[in-house]
C-alpha positions in Angstrom: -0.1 -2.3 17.0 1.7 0.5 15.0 0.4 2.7 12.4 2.6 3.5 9.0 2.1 5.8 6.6 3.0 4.0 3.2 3.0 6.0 -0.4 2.1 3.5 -3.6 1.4 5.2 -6.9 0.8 9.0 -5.6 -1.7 7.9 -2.8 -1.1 7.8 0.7 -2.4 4.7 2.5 -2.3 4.1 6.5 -1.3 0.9 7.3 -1.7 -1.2 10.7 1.6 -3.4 11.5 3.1 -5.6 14.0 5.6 -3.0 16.8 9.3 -3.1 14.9 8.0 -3.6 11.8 7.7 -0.1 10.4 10.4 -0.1 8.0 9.8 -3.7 6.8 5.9 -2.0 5.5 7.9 1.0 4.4 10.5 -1.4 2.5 7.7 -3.4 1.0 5.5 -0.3 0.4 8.6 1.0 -1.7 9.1 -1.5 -3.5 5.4 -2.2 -4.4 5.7 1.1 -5.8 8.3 1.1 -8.1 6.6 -2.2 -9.9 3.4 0.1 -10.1 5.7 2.8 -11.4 7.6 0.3 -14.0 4.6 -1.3 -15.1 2.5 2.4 -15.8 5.9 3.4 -17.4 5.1 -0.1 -19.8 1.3 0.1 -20.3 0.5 3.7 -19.6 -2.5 5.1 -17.5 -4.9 2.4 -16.9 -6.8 3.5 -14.2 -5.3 2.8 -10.3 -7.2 -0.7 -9.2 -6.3 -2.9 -12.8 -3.0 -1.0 -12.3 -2.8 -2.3 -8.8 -3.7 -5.8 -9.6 -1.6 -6.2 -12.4 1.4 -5.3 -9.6 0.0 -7.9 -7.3 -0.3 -11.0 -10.1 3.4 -9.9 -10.9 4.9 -9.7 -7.8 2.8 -12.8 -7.0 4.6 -14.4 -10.1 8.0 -13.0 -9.0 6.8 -15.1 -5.6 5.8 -18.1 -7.0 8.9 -18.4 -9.8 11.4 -18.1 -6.6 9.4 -20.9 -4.6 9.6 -23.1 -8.1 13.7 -22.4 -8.1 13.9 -23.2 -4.2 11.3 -26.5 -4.8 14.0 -27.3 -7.3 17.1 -26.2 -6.2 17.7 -23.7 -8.0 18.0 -20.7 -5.4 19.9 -18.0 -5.8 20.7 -18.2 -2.0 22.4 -21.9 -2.9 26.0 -21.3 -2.7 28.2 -21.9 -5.9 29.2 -25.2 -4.7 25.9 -26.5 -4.7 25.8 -26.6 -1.1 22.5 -25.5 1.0 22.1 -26.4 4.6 18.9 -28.0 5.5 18.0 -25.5 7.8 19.0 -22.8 5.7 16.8 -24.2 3.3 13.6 -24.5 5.6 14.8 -21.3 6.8 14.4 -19.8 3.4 11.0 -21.2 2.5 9.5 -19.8 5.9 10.6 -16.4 4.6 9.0 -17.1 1.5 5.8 -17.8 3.2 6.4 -15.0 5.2 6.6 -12.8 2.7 3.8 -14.5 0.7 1.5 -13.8 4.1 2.9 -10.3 4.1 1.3 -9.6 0.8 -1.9 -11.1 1.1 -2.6 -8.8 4.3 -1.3 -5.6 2.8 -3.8 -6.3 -0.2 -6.7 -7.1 2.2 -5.4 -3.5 3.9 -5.2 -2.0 0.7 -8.9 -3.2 -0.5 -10.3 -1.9 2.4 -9.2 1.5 2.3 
């Protein structure tokens, strides 16, 4: 296991992570924290946690809006034509979860540090 160092809203936060995937946190950690820094910029200082959860419930709706347009085909990852492999498509909804597994463990991380 590998230990990162991730920065999210000022505060430094050590993060346990799969070997190789230290820039992926870093990645995610960066952009978690320019959704913290967009939405503070929107609703001002509302103390860290509800600031923090309100991050999560929109990145989870960023999450769940993208697995609505791939349920649907509506993916921006379907080409022009219309045209979307099978594979490519399972390929893209096991990223999604992925991803969607991702987030739950940061936030478990996060919650207990």
């Amino acid at each position: 296991m590998a230990q990162v160092s991730i920065r999210i809203n000022g505060r430094s936060y050590d993060i346990a992570c799969d070997d190789g995937q230290e820039e992926r946190i870093h990645a995610l950690a960066s952009y978690v924290d320019e959704r913290v820094k967009e939405i503070s910029d929107a609703v001002g200082q509302i103390g860290e946690q509800r600031l923090l959860v309100m991050t999560s419930l929109l990145i989870a709706d960023e999450l769940g809006m993208a697995q609505e347009k791939l349920n649907t085909g509506q993916s921006p990852a379907v080409a022009e034509d219309g045209s979307l492999s099978a594979a490519e498509g399972d390929a893209l909804a096991e990223n999604i979860e992925s991803m969607a597994e991702r987030v739950e463990v940061l936030a478990d991380r996060l919650g207990k540090g």
